[in-house]
C-alpha positions as CSV (number, residue, x, y, z in Angstrom):
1,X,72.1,123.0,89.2
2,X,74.9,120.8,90.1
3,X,77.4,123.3,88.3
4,X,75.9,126.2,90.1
5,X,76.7,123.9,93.5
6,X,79.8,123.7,92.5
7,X,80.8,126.9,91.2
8,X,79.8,128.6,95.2
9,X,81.8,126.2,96.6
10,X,84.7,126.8,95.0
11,X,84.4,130.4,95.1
12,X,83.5,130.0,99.1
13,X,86.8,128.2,99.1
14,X,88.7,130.8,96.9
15,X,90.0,132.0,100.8
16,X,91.1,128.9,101.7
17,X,93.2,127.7,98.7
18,X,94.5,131.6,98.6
19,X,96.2,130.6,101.9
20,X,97.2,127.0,100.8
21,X,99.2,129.0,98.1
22,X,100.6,131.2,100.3
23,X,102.0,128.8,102.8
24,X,103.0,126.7,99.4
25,X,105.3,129.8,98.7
26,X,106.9,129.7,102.5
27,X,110.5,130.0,103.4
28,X,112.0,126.7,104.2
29,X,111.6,124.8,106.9
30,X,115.0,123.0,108.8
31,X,114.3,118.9,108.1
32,X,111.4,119.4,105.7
33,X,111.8,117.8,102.2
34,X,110.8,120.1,99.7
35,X,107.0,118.0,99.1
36,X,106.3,118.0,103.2
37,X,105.7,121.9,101.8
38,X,102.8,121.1,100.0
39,X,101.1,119.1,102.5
40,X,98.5,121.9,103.7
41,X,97.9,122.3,100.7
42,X,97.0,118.9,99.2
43,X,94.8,118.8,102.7
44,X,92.6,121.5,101.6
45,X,92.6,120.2,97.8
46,X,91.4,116.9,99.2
47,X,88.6,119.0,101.1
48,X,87.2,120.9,98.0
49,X,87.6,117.6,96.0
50,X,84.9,115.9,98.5
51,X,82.6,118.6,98.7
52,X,82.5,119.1,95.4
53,X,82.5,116.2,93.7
54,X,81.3,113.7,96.7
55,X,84.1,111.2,96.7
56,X,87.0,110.7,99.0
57,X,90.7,111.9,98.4
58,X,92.4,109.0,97.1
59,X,95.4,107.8,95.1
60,X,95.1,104.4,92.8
61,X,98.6,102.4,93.2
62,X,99.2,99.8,90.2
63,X,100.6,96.8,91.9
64,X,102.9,95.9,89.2
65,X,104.3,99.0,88.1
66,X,103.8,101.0,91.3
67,X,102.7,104.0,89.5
68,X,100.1,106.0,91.3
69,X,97.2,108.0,89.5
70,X,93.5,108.4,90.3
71,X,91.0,111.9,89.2
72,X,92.5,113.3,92.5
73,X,96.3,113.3,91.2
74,X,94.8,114.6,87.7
75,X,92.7,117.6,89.9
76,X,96.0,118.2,92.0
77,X,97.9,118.3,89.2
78,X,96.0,120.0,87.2
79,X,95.7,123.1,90.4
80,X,98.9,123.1,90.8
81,X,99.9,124.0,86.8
82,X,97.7,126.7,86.8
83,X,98.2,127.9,90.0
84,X,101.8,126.8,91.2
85,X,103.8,126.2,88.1
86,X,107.2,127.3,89.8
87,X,106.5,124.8,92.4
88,X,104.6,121.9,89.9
89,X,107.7,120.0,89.6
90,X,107.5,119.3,93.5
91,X,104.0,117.5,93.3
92,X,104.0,114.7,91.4
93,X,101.3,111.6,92.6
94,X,104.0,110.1,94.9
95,X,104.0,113.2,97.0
96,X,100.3,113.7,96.9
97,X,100.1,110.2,98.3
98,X,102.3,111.0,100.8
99,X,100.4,114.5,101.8
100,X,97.2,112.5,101.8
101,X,98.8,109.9,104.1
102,X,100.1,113.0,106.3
103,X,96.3,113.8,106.6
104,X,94.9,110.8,107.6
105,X,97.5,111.0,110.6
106,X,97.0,114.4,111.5
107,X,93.9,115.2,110.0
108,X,94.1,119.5,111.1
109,X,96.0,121.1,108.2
110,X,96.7,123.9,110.2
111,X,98.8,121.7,113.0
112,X,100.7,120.4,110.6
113,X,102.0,123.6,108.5
């Protein structure tokens, strides 16, 4: 039942991450860095990831070493080598920190593509 759940939400979202890879794919910007590119997208992945698994967005820092992980980077991650592998080597967990960060100020994707 629960795989059923989640398999029609992530079809019903099939639209959605269909335009987070095209804006992914978007000329550049003046001033952007090339990560700021993938914000929308790590927005919407941080949607999906909560409705379809139940838990918040979020990336683990280790105090000591200042790496950052968490199932989020691994789901990102894992998206964006399937998906985006011309543009894989742009997200790494820092970025997605920093996209998540982005959404938490200016939590509407759309104003912020």
């Amino acid at each position: 039942a629960l795989a059923n759940q989640v398999l029609v939400e992530t079809i019903a979202n099939l639209f959605i991450l269909e335009t987070a890879l095209r804006s992914a794919y978007s000329p550049h910007i003046p001033h952007k860095k090339k990560h700021e590119y993938t914000y929308f997208l790590i927005a919407l992945l941080a949607d999906v990831y909560k409705q379809t698994t139940g838990l918040k967005a979020s990336v683990t820092k280790d105090p000591v070493t200042d790496e950052r992980k968490g199932s989020f980077v691994e789901f990102v991650m894992c998206f964006a080598d399937h998906f985006l592998f011309e543009q894989s080597s742009i997200l790494n967990a820092r970025a997605i920190d920093r996209g998540l960060e982005a959404r938490r100020k200016n939590p509407d994707p759309i104003l912020e593509a």
